[in-house]
C-alpha positions as a Markdown table, in Angstrom:
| # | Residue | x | y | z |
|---|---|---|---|---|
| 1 | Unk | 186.5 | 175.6 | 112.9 |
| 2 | Unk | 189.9 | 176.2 | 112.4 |
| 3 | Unk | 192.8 | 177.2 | 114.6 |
| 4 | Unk | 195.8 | 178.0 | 113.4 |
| 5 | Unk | 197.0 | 175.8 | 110.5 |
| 6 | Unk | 194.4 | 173.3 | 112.2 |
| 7 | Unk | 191.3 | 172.2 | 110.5 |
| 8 | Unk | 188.6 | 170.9 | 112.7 |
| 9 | Unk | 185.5 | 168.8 | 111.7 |
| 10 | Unk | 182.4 | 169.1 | 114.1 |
| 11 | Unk | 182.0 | 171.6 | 117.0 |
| 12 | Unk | 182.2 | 169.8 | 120.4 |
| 13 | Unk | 185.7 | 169.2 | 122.3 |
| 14 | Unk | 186.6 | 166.8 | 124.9 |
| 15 | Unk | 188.3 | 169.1 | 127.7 |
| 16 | Unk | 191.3 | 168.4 | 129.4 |
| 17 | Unk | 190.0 | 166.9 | 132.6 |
| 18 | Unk | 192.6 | 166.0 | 135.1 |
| 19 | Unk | 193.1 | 162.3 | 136.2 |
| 20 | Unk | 190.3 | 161.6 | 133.9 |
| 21 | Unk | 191.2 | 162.4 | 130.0 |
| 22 | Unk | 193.7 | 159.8 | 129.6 |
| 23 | Unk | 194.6 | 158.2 | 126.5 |
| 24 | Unk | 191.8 | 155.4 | 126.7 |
| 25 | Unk | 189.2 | 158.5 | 127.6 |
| 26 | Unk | 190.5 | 159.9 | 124.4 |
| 27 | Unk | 190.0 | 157.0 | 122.2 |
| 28 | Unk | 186.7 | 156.9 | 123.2 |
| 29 | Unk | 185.9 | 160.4 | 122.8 |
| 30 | Unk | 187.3 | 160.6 | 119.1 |
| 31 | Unk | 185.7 | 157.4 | 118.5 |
| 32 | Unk | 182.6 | 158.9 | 119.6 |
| 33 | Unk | 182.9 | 161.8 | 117.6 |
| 34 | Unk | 184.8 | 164.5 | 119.6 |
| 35 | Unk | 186.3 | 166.9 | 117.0 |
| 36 | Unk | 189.3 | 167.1 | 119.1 |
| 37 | Unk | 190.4 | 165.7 | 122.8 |
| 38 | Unk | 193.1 | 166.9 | 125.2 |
| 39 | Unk | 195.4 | 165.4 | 127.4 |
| 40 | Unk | 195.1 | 165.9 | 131.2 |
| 41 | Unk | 197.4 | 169.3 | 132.5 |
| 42 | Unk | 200.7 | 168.8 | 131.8 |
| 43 | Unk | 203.4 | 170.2 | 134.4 |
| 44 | Unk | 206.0 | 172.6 | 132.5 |
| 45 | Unk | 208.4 | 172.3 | 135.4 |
| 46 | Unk | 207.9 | 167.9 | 135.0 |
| 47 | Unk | 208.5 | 168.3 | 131.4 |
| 48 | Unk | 212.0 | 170.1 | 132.0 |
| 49 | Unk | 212.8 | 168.0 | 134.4 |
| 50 | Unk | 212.3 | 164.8 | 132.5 |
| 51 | Unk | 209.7 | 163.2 | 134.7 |
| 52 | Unk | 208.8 | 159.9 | 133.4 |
| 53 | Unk | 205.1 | 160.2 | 134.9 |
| 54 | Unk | 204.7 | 163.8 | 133.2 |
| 55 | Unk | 206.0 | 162.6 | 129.6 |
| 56 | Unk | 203.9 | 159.3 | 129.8 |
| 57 | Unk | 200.8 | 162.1 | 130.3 |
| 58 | Unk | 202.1 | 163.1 | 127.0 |
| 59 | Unk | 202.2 | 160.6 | 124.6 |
| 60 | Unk | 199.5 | 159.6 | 122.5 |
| 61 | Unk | 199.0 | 157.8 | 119.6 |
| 62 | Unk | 196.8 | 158.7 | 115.9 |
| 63 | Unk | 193.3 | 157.8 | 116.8 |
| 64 | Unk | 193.4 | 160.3 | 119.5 |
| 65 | Unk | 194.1 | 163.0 | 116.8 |
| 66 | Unk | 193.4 | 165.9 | 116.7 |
| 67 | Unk | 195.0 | 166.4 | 119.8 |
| 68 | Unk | 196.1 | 169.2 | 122.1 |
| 69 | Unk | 198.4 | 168.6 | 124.9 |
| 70 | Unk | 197.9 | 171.3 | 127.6 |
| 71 | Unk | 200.7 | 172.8 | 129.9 |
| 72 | Unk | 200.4 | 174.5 | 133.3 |
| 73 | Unk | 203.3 | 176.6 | 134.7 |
| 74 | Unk | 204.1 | 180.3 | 136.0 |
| 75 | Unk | 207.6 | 181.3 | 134.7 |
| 76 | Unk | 207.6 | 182.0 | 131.4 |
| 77 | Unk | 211.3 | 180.7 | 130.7 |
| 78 | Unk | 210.1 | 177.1 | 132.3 |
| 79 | Unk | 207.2 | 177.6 | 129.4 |
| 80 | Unk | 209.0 | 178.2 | 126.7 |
| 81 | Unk | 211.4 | 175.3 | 127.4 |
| 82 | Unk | 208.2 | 172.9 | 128.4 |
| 83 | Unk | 206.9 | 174.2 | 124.9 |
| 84 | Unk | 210.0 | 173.5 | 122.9 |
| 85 | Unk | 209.8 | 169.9 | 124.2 |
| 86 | Unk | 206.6 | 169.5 | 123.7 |
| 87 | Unk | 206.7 | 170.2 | 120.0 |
| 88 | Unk | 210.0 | 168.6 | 119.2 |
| 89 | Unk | 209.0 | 165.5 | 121.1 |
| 90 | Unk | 205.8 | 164.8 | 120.6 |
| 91 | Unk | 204.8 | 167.0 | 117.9 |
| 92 | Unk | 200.6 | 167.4 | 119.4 |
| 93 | Unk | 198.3 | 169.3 | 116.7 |
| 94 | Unk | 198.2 | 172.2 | 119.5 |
| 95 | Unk | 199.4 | 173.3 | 122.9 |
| 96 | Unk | 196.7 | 174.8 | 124.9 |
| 97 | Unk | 198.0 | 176.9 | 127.6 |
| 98 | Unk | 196.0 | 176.4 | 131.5 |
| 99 | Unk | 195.0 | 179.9 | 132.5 |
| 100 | Unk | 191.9 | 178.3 | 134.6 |
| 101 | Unk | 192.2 | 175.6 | 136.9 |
| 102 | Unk | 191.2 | 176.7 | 140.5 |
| 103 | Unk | 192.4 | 173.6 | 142.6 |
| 104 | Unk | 195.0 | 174.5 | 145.7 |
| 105 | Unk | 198.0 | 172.6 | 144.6 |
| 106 | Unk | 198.3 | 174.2 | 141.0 |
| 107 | Unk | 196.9 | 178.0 | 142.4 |
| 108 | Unk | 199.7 | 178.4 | 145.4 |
| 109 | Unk | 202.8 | 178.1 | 142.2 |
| 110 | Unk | 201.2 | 180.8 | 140.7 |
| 111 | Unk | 199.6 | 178.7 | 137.9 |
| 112 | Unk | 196.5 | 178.3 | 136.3 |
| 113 | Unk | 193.5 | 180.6 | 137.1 |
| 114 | Unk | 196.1 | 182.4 | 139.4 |
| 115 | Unk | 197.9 | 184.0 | 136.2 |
| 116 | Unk | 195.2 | 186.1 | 136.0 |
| 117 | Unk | 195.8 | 188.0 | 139.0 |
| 118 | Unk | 199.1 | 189.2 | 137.0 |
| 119 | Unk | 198.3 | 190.1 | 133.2 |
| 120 | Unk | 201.7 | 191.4 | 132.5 |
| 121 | Unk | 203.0 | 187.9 | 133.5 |
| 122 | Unk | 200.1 | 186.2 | 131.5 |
| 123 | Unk | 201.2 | 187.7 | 129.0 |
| 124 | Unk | 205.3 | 186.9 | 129.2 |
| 125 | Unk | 203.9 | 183.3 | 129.8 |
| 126 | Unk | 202.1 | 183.4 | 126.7 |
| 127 | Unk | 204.5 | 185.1 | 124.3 |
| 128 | Unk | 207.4 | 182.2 | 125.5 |
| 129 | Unk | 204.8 | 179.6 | 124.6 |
| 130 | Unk | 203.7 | 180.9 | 121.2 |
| 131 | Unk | 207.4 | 181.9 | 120.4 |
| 132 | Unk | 208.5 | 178.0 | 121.5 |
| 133 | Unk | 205.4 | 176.2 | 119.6 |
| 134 | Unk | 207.0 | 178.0 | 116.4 |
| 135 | Unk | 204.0 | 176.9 | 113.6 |
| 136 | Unk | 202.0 | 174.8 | 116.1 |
| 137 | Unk | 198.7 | 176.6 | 117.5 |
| 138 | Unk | 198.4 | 177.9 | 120.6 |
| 139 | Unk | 195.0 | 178.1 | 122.9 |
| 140 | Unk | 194.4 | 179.1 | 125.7 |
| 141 | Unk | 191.7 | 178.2 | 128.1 |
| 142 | Unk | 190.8 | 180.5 | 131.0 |
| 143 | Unk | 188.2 | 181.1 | 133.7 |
| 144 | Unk | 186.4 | 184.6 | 133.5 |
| 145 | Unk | 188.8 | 185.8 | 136.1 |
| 146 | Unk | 190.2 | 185.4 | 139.8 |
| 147 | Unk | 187.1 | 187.1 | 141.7 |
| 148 | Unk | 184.1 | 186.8 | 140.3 |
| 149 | Unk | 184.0 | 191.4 | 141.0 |
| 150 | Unk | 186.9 | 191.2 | 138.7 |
| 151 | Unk | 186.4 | 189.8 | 135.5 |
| 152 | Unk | 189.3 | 190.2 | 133.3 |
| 153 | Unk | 188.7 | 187.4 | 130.5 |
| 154 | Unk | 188.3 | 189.7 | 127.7 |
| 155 | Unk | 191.5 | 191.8 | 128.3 |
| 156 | Unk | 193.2 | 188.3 | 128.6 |
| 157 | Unk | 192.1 | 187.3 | 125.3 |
| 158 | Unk | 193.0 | 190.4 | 123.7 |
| 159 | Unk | 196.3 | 190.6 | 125.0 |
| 160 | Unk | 196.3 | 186.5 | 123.8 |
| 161 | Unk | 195.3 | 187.2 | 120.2 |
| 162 | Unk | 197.7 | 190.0 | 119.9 |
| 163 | Unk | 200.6 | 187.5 | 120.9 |
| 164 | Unk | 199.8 | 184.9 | 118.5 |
| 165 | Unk | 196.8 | 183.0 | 120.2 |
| 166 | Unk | 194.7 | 180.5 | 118.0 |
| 167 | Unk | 192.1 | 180.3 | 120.2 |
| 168 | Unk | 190.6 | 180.7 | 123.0 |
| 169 | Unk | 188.4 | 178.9 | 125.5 |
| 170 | Unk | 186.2 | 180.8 | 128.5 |
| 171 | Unk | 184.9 | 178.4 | 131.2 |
| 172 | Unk | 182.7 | 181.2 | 131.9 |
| 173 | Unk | 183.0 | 180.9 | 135.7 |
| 174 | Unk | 185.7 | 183.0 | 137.7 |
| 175 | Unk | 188.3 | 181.1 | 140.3 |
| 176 | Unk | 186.1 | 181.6 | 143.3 |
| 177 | Unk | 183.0 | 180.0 | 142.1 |
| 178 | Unk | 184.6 | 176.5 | 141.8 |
| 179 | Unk | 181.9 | 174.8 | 139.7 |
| 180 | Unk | 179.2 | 176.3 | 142.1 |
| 181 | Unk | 176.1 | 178.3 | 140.3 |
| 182 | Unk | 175.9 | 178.8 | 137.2 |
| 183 | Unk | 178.1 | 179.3 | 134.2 |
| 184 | Unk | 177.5 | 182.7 | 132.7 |
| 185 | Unk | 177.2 | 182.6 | 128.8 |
| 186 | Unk | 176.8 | 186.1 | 128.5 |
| 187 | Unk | 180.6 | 186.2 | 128.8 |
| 188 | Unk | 181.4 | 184.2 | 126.4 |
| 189 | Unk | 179.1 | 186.2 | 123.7 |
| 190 | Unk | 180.7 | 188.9 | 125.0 |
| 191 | Unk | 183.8 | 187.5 | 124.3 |
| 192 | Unk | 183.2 | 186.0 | 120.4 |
| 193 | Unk | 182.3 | 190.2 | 119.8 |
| 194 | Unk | 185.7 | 191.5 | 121.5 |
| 195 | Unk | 188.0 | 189.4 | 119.7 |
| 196 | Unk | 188.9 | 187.5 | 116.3 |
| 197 | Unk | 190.0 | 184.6 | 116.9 |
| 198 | Unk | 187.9 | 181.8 | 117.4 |
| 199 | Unk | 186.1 | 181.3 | 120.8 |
| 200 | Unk | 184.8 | 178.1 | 122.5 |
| 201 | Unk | 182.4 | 177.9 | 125.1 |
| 202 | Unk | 182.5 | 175.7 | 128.0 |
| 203 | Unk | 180.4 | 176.0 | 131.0 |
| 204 | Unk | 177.1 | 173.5 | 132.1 |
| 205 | Unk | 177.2 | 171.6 | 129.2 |
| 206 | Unk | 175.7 | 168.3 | 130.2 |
| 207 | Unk | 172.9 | 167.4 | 127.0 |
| 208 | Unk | 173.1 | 168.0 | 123.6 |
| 209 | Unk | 170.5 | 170.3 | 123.6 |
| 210 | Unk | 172.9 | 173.1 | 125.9 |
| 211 | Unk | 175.5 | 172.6 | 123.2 |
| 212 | Unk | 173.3 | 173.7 | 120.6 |
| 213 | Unk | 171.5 | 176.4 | 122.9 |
| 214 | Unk | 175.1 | 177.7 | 123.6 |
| 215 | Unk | 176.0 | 178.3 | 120.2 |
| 216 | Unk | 173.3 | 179.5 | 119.4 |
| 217 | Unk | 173.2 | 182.0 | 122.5 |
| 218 | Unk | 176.4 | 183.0 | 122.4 |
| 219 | Unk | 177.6 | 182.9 | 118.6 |
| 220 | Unk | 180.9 | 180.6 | 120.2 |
| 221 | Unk | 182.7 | 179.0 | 117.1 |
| 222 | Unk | 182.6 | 175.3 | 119.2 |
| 223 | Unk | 182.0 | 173.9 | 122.6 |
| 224 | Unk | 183.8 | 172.4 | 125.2 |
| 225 | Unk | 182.4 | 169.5 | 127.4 |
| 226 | Unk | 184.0 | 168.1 | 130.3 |
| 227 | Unk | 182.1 | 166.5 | 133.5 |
| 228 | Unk | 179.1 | 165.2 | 131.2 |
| 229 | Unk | 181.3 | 163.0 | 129.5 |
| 230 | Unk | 182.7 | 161.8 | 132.0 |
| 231 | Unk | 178.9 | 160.1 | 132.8 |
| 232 | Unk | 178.8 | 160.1 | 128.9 |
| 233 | Unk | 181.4 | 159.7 | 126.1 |
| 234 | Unk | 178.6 | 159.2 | 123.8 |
| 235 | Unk | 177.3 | 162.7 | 124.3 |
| 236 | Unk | 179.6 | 164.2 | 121.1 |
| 237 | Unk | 177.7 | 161.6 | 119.2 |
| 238 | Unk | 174.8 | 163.0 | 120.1 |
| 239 | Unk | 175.4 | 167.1 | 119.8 |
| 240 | Unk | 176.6 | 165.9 | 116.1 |
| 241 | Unk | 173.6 | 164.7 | 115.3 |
| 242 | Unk | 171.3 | 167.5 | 117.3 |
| 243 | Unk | 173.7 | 170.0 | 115.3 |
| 244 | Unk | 173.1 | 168.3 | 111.6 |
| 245 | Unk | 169.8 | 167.2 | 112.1 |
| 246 | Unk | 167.8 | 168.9 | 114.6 |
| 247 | Unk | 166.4 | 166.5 | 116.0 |
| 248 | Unk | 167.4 | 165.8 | 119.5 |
| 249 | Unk | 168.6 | 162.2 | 119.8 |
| 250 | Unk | 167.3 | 159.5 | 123.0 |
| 251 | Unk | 170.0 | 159.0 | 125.5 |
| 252 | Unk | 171.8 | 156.2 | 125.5 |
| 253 | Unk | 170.1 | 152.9 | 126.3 |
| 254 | Unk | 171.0 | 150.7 | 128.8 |
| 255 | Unk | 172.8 | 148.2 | 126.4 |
| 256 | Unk | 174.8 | 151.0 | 125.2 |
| 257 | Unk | 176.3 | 152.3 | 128.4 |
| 258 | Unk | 177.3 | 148.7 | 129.3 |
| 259 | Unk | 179.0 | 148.1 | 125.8 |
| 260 | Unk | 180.8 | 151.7 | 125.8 |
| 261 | Unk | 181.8 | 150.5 | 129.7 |
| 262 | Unk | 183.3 | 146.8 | 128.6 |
| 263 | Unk | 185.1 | 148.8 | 124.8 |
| 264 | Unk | 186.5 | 151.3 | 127.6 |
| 265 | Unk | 187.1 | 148.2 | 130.0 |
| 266 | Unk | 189.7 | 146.8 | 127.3 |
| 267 | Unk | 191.0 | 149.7 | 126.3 |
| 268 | Unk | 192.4 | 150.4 | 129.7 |
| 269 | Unk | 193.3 | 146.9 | 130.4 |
| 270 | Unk | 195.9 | 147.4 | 126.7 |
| 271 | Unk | 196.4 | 150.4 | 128.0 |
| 272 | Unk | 197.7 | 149.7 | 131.9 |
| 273 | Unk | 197.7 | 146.0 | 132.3 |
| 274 | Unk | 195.0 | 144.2 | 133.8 |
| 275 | Unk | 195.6 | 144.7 | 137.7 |
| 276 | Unk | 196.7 | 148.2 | 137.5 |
| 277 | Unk | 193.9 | 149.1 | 134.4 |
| 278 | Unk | 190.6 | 147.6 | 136.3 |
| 279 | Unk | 191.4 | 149.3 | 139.7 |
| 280 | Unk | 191.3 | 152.6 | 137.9 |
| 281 | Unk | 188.9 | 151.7 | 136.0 |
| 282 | Unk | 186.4 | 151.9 | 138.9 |
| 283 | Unk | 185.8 | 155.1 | 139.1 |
| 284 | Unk | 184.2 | 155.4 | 135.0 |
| 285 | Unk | 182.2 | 152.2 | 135.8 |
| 286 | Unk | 181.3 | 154.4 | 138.6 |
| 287 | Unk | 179.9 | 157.7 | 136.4 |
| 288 | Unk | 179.1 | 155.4 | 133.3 |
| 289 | Unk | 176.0 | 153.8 | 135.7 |
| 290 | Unk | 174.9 | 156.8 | 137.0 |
| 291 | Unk | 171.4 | 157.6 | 136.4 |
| 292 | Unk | 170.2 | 153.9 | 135.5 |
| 293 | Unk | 168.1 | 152.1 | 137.6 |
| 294 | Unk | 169.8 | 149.7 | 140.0 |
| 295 | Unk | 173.0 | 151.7 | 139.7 |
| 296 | Unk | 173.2 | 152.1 | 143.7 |
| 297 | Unk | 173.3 | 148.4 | 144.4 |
| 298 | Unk | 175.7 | 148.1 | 140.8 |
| 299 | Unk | 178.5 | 150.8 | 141.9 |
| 300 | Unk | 179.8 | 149.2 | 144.8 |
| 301 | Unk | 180.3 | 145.8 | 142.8 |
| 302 | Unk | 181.8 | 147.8 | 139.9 |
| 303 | Unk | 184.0 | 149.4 | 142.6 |
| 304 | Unk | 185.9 | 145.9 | 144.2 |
| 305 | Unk | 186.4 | 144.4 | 140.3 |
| 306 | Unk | 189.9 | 143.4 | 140.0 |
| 307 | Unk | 189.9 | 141.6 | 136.6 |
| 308 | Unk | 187.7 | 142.4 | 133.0 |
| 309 | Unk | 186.3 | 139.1 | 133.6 |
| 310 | Unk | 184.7 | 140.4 | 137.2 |
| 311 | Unk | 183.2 | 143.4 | 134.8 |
| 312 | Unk | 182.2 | 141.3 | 132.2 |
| 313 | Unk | 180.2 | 139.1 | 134.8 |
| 314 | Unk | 178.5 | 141.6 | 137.2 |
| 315 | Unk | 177.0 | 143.8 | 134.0 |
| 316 | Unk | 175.6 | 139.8 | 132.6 |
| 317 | Unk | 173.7 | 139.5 | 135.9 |
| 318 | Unk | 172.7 | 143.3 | 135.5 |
| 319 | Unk | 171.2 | 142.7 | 132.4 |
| 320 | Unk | 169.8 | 139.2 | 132.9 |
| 321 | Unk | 167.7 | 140.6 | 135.7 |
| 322 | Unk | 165.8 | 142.7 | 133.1 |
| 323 | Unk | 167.3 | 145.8 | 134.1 |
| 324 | Unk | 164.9 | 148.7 | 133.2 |
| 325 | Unk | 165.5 | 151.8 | 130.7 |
| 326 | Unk | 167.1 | 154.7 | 132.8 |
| 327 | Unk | 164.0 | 157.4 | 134.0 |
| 328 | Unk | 165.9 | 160.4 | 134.6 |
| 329 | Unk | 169.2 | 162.4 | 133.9 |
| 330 | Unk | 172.1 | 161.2 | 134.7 |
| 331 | Unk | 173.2 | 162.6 | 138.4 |
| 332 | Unk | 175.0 | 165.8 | 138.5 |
| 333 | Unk | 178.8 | 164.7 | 139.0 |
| 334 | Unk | 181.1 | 165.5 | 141.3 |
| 335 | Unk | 183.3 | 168.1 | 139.7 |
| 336 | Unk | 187.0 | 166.6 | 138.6 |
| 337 | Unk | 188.9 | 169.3 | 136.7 |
């Protein structure tokens, strides 16, 4: 696919997730075969303002490339700004613009999947982005509208591609469904036939086997997972090789998922120190177990570890016991962006 002056190899994107898609989520993704990852929301107003915790969302380093870092924000002035920074500082491979999230705290300043209760100021907010990025891509990621009675996603992306858009991504729910039912595809095919520009999919992605349904269904140019790889990084490796091969590929053994947990174990502990990088760590171990056998007796050790070593030593017991192959799907996640 490409977007812009950006050439991108394979068809399944990690999402911006919020408090999840940090750098060492990104390494891992990339790693794993994600043809491009995205850093968590990015405040425009903490980016004017010089926030130290806002720019440290920001920074990244070359083996999480191709990269897009994604800004929230209302006022378009604040956007433009935010996207001038962003491009002069840390000079991502695209800015992708928040026109979806439906939590409380981003919704009551007007942003996210609020904008699209206003289209004429969607529209300001967009043209200050694109005119700020200057030859870096713009996306745009968006929910199919406020209401679910009052879909306005195509008319969004419209308006987007005639102000300079790249791309665009549906999460093919509106605000008020949350992550409740399910995500309605028809939208997005109905989306790839309204505009020009290339369209991803995102929506109930959780195997391989929906990525390839989805593009298939829909005729989307890529796909977008989020919550499944939150249980599973691995799964880009795996909708690579569905999509080259046809052959749908075993989910990932037991071994595996403790290996990927103890690579992403040390990658947080370079990342965030030891103390401060195991504590968050808890929550992965957490969705990385999920599914396997044992797991409810496993998470709450996995949830007290303080140290890698504490890691290290509770998945050796785990698998010295014998732990069986996992019998079902992983567990449906709590939703997290």
């Amino acid at each position: 696919m490409t977007v812009g002056n950006l050439n991108l190899t394979g068809r399944a994107l990690l999402a911006p997730l919020a408090g999840v898609s940090n750098r060492p989520f990104r390494v891992l993704a990339i790693s794993a075969g994600a043809a491009m990852a995205f850093t968590e929301m990015v405040s425009a107003d903490g980016i004017v303002r010089s926030q130290a915790k806002t720019l440290a969302m920001m920074r990244f380093k070359p083996d999480e490339q191709p990269i897009g870092i994604q800004l929230f924000g209302a006022d378009p002035a604040v956007m433009h700004e935010a996207a001038a920074i962003t491009v002069e500082r840390f000079r991502p491979d695209l800015i992708d613009i928040n026109l979806g999230c439906p939590v409380k705290k981003v919704v009551r300043k007007n942003g996210g999947a609020a904008l699209l209760k206003d289209i004429g100021l969607t529209r300001r907010v967009i043209r200050a982005v694109v005119t700020a990025a200057g030859t870096t891509p713009v996306s745009v990621k968006m929910r199919s509208g406020w209401e679910q009675s009052s879909p306005v996603y195509i008319e969004v992306a419209r308006l987007a591609e005639e102000e300079g858009v790249s791309a665009v991504t549906l999460h093919a729910r509106s605000r008020s469904c949350g992550f409740a039912g399910r995500a309605d595809w028809s939208a997005i095919a109905r989306l790839k036939s309204a505009v020009s520009i290339p369209v991803i999919g995102n929506g109930d992605i959780r195997v391989p086997e929906d990525a390839r349904r989805m593009l298939e269904e829909t005729g989307c140019d890529s796909v977008m997972v989020g919550r499944a790889a939150m249980t599973d990084p691995l799964i880009f490796r795996r909708i690579n090789q569905l999509l080259s091969t046809g052959v749908e590929p075993a989910p990932p053994t037991i071994p595996q998922i403790v290996e990927l947990a103890l690579v992403h174990a040390r990658l947080m502990r370079d990342e965030y120190g030891e103390q401060r990088g195991m504590r968050m760590m808890r929550r992965y171990l957490g969705w990385q177990v999920r599914g396997i056998r044992g797991a409810a007796k496993l998470r709450p050790l996995l949830f007290r570890v303080e140290t890698l070593r504490d890691i290290e030593r509770i998945f050796e017991r785990y698998l010295g016991a014998g732990a069986p192959e996992p019998s079902a799907p992983p567990e449906k996640l709590r939703p997290g962006a």
